[in-house]
C-alpha positions in Angstrom: 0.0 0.0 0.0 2.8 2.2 0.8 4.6 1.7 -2.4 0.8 2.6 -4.0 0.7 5.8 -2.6 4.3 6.9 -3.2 3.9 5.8 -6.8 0.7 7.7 -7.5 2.0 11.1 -5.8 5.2 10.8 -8.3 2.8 10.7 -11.2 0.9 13.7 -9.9 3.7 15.8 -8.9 5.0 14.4 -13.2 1.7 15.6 -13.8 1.5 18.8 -12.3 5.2 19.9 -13.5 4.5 18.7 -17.3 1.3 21.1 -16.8 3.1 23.7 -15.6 5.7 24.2 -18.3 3.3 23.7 -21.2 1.3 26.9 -19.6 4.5 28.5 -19.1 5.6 27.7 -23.2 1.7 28.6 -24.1 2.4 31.7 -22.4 5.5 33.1 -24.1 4.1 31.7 -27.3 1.6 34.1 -26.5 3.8 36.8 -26.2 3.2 38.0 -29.7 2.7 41.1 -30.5 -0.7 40.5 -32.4 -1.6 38.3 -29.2 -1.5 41.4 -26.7 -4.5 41.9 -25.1 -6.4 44.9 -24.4 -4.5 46.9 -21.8 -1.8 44.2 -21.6 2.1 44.3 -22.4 4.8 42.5 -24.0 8.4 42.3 -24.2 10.1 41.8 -27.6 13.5 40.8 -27.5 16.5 39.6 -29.8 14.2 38.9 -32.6 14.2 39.0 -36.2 10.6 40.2 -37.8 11.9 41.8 -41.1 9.8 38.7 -42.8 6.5 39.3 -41.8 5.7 41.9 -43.4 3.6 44.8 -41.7 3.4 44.3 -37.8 0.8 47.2 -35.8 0.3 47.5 -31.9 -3.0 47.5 -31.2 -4.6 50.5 -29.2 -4.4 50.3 -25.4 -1.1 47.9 -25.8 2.1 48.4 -24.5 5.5 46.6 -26.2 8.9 47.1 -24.8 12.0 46.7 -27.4 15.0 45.0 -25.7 18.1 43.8 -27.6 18.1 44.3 -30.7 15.2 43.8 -32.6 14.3 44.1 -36.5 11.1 44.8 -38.3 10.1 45.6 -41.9 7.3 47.9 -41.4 6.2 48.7 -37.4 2.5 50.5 -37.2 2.0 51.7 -34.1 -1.7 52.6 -32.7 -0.6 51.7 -28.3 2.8 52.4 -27.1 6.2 51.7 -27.8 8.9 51.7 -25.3 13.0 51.1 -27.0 14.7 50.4 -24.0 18.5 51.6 -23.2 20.7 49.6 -25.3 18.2 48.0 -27.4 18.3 48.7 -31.3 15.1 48.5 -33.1 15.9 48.4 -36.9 13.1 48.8 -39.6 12.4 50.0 -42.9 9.4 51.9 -42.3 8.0 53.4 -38.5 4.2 54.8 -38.3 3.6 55.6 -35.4 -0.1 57.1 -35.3 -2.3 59.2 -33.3 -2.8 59.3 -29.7 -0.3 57.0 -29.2 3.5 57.3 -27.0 6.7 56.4 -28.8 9.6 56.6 -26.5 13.2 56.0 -27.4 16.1 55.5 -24.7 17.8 53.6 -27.3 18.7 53.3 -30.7 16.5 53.4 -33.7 17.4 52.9 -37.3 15.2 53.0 -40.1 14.7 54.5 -43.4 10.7 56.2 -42.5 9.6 57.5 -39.5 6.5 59.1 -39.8 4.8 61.0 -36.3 0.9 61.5 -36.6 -0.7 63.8 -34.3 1.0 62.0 -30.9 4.3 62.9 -29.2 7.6 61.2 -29.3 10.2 61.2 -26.2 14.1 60.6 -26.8 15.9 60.3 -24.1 19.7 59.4 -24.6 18.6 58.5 -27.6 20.1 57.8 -31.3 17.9 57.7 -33.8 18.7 57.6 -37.5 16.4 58.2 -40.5 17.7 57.4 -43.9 15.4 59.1 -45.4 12.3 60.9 -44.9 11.4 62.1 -40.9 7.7 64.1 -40.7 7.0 65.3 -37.6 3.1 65.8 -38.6 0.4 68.5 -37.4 -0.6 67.6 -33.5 2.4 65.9 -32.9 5.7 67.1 -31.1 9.3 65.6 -30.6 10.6 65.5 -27.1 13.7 65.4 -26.9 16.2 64.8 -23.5 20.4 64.3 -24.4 19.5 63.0 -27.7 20.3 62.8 -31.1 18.3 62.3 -34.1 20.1 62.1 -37.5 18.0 62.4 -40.5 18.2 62.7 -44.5 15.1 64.5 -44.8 12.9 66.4 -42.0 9.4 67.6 -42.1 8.7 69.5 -39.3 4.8 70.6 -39.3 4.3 69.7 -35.7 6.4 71.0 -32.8 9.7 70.2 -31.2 10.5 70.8 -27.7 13.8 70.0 -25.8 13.8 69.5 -22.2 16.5 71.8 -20.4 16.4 71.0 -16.3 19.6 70.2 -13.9 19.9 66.9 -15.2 20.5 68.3 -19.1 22.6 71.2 -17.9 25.0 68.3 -16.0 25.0 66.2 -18.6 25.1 66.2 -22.2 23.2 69.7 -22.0 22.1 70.0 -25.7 20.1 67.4 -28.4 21.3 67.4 -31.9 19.5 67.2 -35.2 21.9 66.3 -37.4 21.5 66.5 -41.0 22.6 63.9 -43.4 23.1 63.1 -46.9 21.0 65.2 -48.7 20.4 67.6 -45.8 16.9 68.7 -46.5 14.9 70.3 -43.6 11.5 71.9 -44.4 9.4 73.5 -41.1 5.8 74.6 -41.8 5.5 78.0 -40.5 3.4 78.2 -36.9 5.1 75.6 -35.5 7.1 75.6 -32.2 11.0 74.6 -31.9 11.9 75.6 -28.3 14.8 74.2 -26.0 18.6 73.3 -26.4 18.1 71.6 -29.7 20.7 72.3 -32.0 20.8 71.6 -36.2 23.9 71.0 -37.6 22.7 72.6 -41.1 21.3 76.0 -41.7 19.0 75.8 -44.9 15.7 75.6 -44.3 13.8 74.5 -47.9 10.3 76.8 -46.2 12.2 79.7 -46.6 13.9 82.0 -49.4 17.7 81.6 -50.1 17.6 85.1 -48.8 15.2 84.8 -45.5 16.8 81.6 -43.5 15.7 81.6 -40.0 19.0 80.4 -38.5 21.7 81.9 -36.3 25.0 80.1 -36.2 25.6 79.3 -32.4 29.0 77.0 -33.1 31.0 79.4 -30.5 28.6 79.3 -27.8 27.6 75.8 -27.7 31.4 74.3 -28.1 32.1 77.0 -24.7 29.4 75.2 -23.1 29.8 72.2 -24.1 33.4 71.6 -25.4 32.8 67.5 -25.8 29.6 67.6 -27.7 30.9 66.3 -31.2 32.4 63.5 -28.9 29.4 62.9 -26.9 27.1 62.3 -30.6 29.7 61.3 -33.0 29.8 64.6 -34.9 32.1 65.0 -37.8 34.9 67.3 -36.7 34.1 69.9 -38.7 30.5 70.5 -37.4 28.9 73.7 -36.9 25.8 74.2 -34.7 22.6 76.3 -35.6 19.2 77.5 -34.0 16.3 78.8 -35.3 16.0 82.5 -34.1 12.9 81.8 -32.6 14.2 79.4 -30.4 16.2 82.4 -28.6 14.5 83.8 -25.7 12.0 80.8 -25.9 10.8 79.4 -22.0 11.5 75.1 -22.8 10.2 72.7 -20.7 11.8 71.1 -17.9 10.1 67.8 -17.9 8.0 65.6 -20.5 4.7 66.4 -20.1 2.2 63.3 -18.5 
């Protein structure tokens, strides 16, 4: 009798274990971006999903990037979260409206396209290939970052946080331009805070009428290490619009 019992508790505790890791695999198998469910999370990370075509998170769903992690075309209608040291590599970002997109990594892709939502770098590296619109209703936040770009759109607003922690830090963003160097801001937009372009030709305005004062001298005073700090060319000069002087920036994201 005793050898009954001992047998049949070592085929429930068999049991109970095999049922426990199948929930456990079910679980992560789960954890799929497609399979979020309403107000629920995942975690992506070290993963490959340049093959399947068009991936979108859902409204009301949160996904964290860790590691580095690659997408063909990422639509985003919830909340996106690149954590530090992650990578998120696609060929095309949408990230639509009321929606959060925050970056405290690195992203690389060729489109990034902002619809009426905001966008928080922070110690972030961002690089667009080609073609960055920051659309009407939505705004760049930006904290120690820098966001190199081929082509910017700016109908929407950019705003760079300036606090303690920015003025004992890196104490500027950048907004580098690249390759073709095309920047185009709609007029009654906002650019406010210690952003600084590293080209002065805005395609909005006449040859004649650009809106940018070269502030090379003062930020390398303040900030002797800044083409270190990003991974500026040497030979980098630093610009702000003249609208941005005298501006009152932010010292926190907003909620």
């Amino acid at each position: 009798m005793k050898k009954i019992v001992i047998t049949l508790f070592a085929t429930i505790a068999l049991f109970s274990s095999c049922k426990k890791d199948s929930s456990t695999e079910t679980e992560a198998e789960e954890c799929k971006i497609e399979n979020i469910v309403d107000g629920g999370s995942c975690t992506i990370e070290d993963v490959d999903l340049s093959k399947e075509g068009t991936i979108t998170v859902k409204s009301n769903t949160t996904v964290y990037i860790k590691g580095d992690v690659k997408f063909d075309v990422l639509v985003s209608n919830g909340i996106v979260i690149v954590e530090n040291n992650a990578t998120l590599t696609a060929n095309e970002i949408d990230i639509q409206g009321g929606t959060s997109w925050t970056v405290r990594g690195k992203v690389i892709t060729n489109v990034l396209t902002q619809i009426g939502h905001s966008s928080y770098f922070d110690g972030a590296d961002v690089t667009i290939k080609n073609k960055f619109t920051i659309n009407g209703g939505a705004t760049m936040y930006l904290i120690n970052s820098v966001v190199r770009v081929n082509e910017l759109v700016v109908i929407g607003h950019i705003q760079a946080i300036k606090n303690n922690h920015t003025d004992n830090s890196n104490k500027y963003s950048v907004i580098e331009s690249i390759d073709q160097k095309y920047i185009n801001r709609a007029g009654g937009t906002h650019v406010c805070g210690p952003v600084v372009y590293t080209h002065n030709f805005d395609n909005g305005y006449g040859s004649s009428n650009q809106p940018f004062i070269n502030v090379t001298n003062t930020i390398l005073s303040e900030k002797p290490d800044i083409k270190n700090i990003y991974g500026l060319d040497d030979n980098s000069s630093f610009y702000q619009y003249n609208d941005q002087i005298g501006c009152n920036p932010l010292d926190k994201f907003p909620n």
